[in-house]
FIMIBA-128529 format. One record per residue: y, x, z of N, C-alpha, C in turn. Coordinates in steps of 0.001 Angstrom, whole numbers, padded with zeros to 6 digits, always signed. Example, Ala and Ser with C-alpha at 12.3 -4.5 7.8 and 13.67 -1.06 7.14 Angstrom:
2
-005690+013190+007800-004500+012300+007800-003300+013200+007800
-002250+012850+007080-001060+013670+007140+000030+012900+007870
% end
This chain:
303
+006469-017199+032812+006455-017363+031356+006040-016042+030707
+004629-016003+029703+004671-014836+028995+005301-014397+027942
+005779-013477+027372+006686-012778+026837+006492-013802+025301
+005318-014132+025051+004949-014452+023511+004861-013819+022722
+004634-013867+021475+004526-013248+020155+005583-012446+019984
+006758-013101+019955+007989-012325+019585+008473-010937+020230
+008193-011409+021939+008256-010402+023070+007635-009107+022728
+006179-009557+021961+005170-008346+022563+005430-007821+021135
+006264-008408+019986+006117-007550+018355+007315-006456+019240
+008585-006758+019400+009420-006367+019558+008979-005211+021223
+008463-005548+021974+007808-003955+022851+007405-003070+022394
+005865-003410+021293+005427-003094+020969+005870-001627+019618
+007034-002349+018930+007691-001626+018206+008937-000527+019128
+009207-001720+019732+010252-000042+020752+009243+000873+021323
+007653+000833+021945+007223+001388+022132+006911+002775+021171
+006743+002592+020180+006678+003211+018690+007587+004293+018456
+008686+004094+018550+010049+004820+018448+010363+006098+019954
+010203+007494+019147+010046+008009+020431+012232+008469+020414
+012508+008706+021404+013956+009262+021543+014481+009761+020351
+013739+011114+019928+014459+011993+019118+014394+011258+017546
+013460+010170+017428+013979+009279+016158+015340+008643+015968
+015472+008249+016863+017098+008108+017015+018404+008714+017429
+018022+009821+017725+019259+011104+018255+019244+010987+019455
+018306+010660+020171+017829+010754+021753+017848+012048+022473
+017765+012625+023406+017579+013628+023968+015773+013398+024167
+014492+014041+024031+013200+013919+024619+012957+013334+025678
+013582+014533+026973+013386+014460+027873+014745+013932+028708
+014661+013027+029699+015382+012993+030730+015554+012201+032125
+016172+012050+032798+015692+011544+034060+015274+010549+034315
+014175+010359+035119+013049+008997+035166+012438+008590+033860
+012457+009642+032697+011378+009315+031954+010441+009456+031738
+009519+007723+031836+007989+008050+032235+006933+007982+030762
+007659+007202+029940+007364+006939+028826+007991+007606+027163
+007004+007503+026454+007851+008548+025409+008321+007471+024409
+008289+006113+024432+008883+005388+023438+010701+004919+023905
+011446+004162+023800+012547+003720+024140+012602+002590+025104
+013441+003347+026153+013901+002161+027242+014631+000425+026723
+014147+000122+027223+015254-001656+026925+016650-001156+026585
+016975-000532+027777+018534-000116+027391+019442+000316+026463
+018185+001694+025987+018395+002881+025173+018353+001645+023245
+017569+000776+023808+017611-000008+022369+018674-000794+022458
+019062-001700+022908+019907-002654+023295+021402-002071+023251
+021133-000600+023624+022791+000079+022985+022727+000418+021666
+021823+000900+021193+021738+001134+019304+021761-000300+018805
+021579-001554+019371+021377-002494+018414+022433-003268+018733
+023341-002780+019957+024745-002926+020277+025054-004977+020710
+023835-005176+021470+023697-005915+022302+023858-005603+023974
+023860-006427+025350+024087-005919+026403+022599-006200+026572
+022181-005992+027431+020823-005155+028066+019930-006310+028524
+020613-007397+029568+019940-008201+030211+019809-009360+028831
+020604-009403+027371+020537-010185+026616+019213-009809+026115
+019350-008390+025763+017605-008285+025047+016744-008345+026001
+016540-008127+027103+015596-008304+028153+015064-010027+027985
+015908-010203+027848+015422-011822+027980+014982-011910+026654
+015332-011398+025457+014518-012178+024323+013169-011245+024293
+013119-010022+025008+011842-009810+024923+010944-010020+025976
+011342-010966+027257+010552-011165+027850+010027-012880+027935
+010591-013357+026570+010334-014964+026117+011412-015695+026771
+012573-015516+027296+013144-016495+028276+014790-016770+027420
+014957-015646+026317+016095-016287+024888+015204-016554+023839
+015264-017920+022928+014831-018360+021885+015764-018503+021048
+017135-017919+021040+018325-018701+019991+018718-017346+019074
+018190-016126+019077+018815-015003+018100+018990-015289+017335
+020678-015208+016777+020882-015371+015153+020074-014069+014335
+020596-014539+013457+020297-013303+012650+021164-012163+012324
+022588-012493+012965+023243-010888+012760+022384-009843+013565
+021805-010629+015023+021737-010304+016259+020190-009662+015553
+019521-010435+015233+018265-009943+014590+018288-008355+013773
+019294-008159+012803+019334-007816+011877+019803-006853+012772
+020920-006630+013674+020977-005236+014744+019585-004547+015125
+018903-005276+015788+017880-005411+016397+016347-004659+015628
+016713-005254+014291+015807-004684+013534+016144-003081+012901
+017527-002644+012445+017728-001628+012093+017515-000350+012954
+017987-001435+014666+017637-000011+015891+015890+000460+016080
+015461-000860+015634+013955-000395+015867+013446-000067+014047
+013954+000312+013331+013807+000933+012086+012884+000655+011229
+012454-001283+011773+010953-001803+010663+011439-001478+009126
+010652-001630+008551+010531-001504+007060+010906-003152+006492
+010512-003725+005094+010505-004560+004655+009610-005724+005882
+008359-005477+005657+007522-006515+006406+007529-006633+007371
+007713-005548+007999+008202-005956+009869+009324-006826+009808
+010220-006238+009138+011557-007088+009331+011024-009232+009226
+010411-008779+007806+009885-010309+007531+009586-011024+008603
+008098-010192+009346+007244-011095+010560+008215-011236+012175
+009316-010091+011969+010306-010400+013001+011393-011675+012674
+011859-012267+011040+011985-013295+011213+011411-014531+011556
+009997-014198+010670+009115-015655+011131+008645-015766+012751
+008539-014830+013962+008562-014785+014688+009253-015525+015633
+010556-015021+015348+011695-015491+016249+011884-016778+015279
+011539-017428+014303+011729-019094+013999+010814-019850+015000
+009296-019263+015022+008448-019784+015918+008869-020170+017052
+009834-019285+017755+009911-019326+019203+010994-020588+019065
+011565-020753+018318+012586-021998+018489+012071-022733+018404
+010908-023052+017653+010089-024610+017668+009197-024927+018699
+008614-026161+018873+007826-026234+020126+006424-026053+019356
+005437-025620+019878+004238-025442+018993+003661-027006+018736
+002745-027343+017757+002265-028594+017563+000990-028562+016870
+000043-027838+017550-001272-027144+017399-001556-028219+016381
-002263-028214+015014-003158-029516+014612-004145-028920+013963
-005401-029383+013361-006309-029014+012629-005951-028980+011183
-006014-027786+010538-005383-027824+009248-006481-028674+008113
-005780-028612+007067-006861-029086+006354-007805-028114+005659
-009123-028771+005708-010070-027638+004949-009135-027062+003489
-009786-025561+003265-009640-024899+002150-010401-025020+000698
-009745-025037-000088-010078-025827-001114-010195-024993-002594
-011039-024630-003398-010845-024109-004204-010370-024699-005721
-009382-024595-006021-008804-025263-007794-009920-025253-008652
-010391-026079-009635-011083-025751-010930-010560-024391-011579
-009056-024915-011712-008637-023592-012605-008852-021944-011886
-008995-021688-011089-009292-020744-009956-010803-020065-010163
-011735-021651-009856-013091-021402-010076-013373-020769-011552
-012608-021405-012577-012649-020769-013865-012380-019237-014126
-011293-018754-013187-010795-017325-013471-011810-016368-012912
-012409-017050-011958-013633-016521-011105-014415-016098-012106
-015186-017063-012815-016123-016952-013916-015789-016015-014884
-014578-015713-015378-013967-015423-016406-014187-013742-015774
-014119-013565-014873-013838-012226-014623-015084-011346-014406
-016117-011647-015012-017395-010997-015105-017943-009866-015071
-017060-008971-015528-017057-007759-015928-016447-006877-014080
-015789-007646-013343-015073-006594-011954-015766-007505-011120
-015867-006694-010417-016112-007547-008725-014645-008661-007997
-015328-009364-007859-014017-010011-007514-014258-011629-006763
-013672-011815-005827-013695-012740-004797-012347-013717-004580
-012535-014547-004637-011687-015612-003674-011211-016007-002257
-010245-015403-001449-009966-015352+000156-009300-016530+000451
-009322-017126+001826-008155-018160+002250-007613-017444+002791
-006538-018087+003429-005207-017728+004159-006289-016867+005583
-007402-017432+006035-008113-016966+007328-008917-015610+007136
-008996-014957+005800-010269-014205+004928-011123-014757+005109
-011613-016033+004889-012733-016718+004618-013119-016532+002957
-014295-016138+002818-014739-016306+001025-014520-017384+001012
-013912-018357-000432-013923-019299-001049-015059-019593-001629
-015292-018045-002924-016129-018064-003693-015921-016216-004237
-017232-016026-004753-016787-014861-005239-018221-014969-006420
-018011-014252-007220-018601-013929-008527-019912-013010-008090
-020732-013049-008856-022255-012590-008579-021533-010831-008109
-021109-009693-009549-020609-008350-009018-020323-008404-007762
-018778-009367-007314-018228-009013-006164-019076-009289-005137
-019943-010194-005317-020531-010325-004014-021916-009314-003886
-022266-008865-004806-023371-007426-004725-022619-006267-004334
-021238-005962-004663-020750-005058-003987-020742-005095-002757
-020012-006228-001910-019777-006031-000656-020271-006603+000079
-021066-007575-000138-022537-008500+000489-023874-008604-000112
-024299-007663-000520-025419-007861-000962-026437-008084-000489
-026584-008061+001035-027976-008150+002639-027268-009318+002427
-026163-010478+002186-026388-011982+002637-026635-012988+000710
-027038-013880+001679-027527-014731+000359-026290-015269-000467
-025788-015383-001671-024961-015343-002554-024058-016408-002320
-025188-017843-001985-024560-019053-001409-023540-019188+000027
-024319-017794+000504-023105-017996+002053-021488-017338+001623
-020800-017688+002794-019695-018208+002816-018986-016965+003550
-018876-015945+004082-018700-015102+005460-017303-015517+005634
-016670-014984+006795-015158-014436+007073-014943-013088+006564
-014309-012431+005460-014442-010572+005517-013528-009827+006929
-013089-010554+007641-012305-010360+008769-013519-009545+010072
-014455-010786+009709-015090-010982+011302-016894-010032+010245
-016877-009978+009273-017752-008914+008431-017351-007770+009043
-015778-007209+008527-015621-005898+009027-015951-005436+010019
-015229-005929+011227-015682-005948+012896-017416-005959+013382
-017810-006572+012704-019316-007566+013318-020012-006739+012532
-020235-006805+011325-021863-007004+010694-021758-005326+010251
-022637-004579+010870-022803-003596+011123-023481-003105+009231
-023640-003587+008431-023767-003271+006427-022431-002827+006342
-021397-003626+006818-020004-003626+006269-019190-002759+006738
-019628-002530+008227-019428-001037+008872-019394-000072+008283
-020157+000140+007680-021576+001332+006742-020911+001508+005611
-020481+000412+004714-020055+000546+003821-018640+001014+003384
-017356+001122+004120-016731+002191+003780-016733+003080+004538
-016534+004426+003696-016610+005335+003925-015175+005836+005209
-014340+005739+004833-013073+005522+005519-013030+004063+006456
-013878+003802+007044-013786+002461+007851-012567+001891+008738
-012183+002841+009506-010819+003029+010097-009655+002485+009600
-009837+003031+008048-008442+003287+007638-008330+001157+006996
-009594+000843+006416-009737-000561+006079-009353-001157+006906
-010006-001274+008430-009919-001645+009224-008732-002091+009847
-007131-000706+009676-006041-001008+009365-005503-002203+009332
-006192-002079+007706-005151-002711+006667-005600-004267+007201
-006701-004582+007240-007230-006237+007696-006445-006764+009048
-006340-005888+009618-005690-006353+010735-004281-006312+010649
-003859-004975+010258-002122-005524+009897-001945-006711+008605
-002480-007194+008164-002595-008285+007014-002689-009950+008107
-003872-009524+008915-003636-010689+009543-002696-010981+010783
-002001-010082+011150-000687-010147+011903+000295-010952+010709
+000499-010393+009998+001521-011459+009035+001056-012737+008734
-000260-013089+008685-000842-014371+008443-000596-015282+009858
-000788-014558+011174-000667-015265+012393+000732-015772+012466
+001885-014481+011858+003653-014690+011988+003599-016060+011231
+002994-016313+009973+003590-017822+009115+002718-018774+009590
+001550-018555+010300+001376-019962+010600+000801-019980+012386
+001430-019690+013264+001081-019279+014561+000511-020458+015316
+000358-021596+014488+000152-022927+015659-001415-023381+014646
-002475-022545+013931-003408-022673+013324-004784-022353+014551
-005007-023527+014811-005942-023231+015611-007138-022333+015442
-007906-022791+014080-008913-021796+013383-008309-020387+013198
-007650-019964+013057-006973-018781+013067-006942-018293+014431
-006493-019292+015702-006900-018507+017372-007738-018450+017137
-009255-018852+016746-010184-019328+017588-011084-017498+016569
-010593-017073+015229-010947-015763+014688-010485-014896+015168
-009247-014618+015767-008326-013938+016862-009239-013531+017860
-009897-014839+018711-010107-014722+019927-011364-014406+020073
-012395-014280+018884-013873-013860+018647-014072-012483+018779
-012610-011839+017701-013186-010985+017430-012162-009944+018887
-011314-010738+019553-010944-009643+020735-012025-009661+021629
-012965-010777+021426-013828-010653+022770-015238-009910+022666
-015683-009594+020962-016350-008963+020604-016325-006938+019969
-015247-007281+019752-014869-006043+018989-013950-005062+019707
-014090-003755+020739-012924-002916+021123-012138-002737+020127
-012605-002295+019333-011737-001881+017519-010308-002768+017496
-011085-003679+017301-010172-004726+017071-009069-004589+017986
-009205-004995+019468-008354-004883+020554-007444-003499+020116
-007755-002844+020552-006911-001460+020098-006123-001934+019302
-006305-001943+017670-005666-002270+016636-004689-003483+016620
-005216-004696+017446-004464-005967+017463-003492-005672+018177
-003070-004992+019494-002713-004459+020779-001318-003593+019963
-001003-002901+018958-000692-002186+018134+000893-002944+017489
+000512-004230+017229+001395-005106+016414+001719-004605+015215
+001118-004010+014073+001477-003041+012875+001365-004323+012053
+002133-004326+011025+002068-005101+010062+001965-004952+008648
+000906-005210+007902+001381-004713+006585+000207-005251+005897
+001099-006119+004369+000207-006610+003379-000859-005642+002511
-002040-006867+002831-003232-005543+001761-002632-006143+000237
-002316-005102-000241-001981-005322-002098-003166-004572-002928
-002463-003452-002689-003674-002321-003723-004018-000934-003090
-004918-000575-002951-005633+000162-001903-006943+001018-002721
-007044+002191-002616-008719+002388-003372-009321+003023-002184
-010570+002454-002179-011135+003028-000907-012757+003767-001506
-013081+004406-000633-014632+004879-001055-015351+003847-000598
-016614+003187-001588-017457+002809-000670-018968+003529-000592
-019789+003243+000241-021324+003733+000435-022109+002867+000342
-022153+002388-001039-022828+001823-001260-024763+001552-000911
-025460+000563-000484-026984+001475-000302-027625+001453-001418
-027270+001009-002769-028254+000955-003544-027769+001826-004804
-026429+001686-005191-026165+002840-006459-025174+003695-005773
-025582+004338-004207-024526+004802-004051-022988+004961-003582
-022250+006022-003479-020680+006229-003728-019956+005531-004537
-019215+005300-004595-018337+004142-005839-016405+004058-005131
-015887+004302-005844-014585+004498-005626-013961+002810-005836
-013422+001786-005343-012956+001158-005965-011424+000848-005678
-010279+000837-006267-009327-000197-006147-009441-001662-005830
-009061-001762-004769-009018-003337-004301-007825-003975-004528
-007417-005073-005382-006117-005194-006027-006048-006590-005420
-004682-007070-004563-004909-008503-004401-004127-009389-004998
-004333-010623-005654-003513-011173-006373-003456-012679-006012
-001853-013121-006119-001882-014430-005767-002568-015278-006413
-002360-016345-005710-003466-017535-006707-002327-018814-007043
-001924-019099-008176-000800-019875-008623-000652-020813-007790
-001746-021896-007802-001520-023021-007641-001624-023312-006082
-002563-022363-005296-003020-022277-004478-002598-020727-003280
-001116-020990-003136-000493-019685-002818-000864-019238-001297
-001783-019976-000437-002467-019096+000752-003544-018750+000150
-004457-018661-000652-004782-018207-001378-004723-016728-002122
-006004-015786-002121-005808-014847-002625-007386-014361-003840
-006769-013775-004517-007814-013108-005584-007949-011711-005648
-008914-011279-005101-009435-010116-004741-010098-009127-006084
-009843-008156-006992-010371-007409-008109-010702-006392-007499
-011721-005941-007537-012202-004233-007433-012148-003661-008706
-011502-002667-009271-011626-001768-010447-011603-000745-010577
-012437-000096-011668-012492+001131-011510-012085+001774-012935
-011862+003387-012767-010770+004038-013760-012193+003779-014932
-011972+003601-016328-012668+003487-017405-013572+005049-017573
-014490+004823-017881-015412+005913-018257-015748+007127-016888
-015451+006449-016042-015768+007240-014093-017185+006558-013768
-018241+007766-012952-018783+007498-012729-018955+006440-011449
-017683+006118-011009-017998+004566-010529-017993+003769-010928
-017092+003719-012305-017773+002246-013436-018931+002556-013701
-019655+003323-013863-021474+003667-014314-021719+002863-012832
-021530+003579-011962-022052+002529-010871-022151+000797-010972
-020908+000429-010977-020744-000436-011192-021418-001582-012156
-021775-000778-013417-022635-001423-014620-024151-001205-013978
-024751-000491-013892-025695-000481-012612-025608-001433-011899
-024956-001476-011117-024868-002661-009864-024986-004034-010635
-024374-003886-011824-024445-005413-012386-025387-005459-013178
-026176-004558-013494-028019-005030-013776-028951-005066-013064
-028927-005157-012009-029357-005345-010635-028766-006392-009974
-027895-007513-010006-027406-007848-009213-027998-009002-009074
-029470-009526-009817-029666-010599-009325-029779-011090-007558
-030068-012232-007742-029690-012377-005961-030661-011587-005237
-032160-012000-005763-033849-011634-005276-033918-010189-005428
-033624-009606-006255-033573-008126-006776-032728-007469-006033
-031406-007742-005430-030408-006926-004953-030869-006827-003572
-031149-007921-002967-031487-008228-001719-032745-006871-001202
-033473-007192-002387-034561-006534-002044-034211-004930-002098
-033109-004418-003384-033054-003036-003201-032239-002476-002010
-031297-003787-001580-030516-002967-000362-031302-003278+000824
-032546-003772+001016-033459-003812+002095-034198-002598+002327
-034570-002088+000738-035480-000816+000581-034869+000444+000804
-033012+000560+000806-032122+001351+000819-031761+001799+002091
-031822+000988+002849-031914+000548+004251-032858+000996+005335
-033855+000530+004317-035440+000833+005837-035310-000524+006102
-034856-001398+005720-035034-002861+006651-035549-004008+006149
-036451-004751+006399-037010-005803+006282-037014-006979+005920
-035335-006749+007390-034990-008101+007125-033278-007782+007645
-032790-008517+007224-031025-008144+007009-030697-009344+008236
-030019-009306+009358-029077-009951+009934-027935-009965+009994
-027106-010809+008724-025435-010842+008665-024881-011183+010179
-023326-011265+010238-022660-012299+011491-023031-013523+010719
-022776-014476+011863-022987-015852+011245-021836-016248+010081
-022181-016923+009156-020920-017429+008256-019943-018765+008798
-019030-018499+008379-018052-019775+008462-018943-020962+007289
-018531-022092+007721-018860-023156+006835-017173-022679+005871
-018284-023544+004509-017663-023231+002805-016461-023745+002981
-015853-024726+003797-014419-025353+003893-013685-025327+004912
-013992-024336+006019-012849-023719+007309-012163-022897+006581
% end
């Protein structure tokens, strides 16, 4: 039996934790590793040894939650770890019941706020980072080499399509945040097949990824400002702000903004007199050296 989800959050995090975070001694006999023994946790979280052994090697599914709540303070998660260590250990009590979800769907009222927001860059995500929809700006900011009508994953963009690479400046640090974002998305819905099947693309394509997935870090993208490199106006600073979507709560609404009277709003107003589809295409081709733009392939408009 493999350890599962739960097994490998909970290694993964004792791995993390070196001795002297907890009033450890560094060094001492037969230590080969610098994170915490089974043992060394299992006495701070004031459980017996072979009990946590078994829930981290998949073979206990019944932790209450006092037992949790030990468990979590010895390994010292924050808010959201704690979260994806509950939804975790609920998973393991249920039997999985893989089904095809239903396509993603965008609200009128949604599509309206879209429109409404003319002035910022700004996009529509599913629960998978699939675009819904995004507004002419947002999509000249961060897709401007694909045609307006396509659909991408920004998941399998980051990883894959070598524009999106390019385009932040701090790539790494984005890179992060997408992946600890979709660790919490895998914790609430772990039996989403389309969700393995983006998992399993991008471990078989991407080292990055592996590394990072391998990691178990967790943490919601909210608000973030990142540089981007842009190819056609440039540097541009933006805040990426994410906001729920009422009606439609896997669902997210994506704003880029920038501080008033900064020369990345000049950018920005720039970018949006340029942004026709034919025109943009063509300046980030000329920005480029390239001809002809090859995105990753897109998801269809309703995965």
């Amino acid at each position: 039996m493999t350890a599962g989800p739960l097994g490998d959050f909970l290694h993964a995090r004792r791995a993390r934790l070196r001795p002297s975070d907890v009033g450890l001694p560094e060094a001492g006999p037969r230590r080969r590793v610098a994170g915490l023994r089974r043992e060394e946790l299992a006495q701070l979280a004031g459980v017996s040894v072979s009990y946590y052994t078994r829930l981290e090697q998949g073979l206990s599914r019944g932790a209450s939650a006092e037992v949790l709540d030990a468990i979590a303070r010895a390994l010292q998660l924050d808010t959201h770890e704690r979260a994806h260590l509950d939804r975790l250990a609920d998973a393991s009590r249920r039997t999985p019941q893989p089904r095809r979800p239903r396509p993603e769907k965008l609200a009128d009222e949604t599509r309206d706020l879209l429109r409404a927001l003319d002035g910022v860059p700004a996009l529509v995500l599913g629960r998978r980072t699939d675009v819904l929809a995004w507004n002419t700006l947002g999509h000249a900011l961060l897709a401007g080499h694909l045609d307006l009508a396509q659909r991408p994953n920004l998941s399998r963009m980051l990883f894959l399509d070598p524009h999106c690479r390019e385009l932040y400046a701090d790539w790494k640090r984005k890179a992060r945040a997408v992946v600890g974002n979709l660790r919490i998305t895998v914790g609430k819905h772990p039996d989403d097949p389309l969700l393995a099947e983006l998992i399993g693309e991008l471990t078989m394509k991407s080292p990055e990824f592996v590394s990072l997935w391998r990691d178990h870090r967790v943490s919601p993208c909210d608000a973030d400002a990142y540089e981007l490199r842009h190819p056609v106006v440039g540097r541009v600073t933006v805040t990426q702000q994410t906001l729920s979507v009422a009606r439609s709560p896997e669902q997210v609404l994506i704003v880029c903004t920038t501080p008033e009277g900064s020369a990345s709003a000049e950018a920005l107003t720039l970018l949006r007199q340029l942004s026709g589809p034919e025109q943009l295409r063509t300046a980030t081709a000329a920005a480029t050296g390239s001809t002809s733009v090859r995105p990753c392939p897109p998801d269809a408009p309703d995965r």
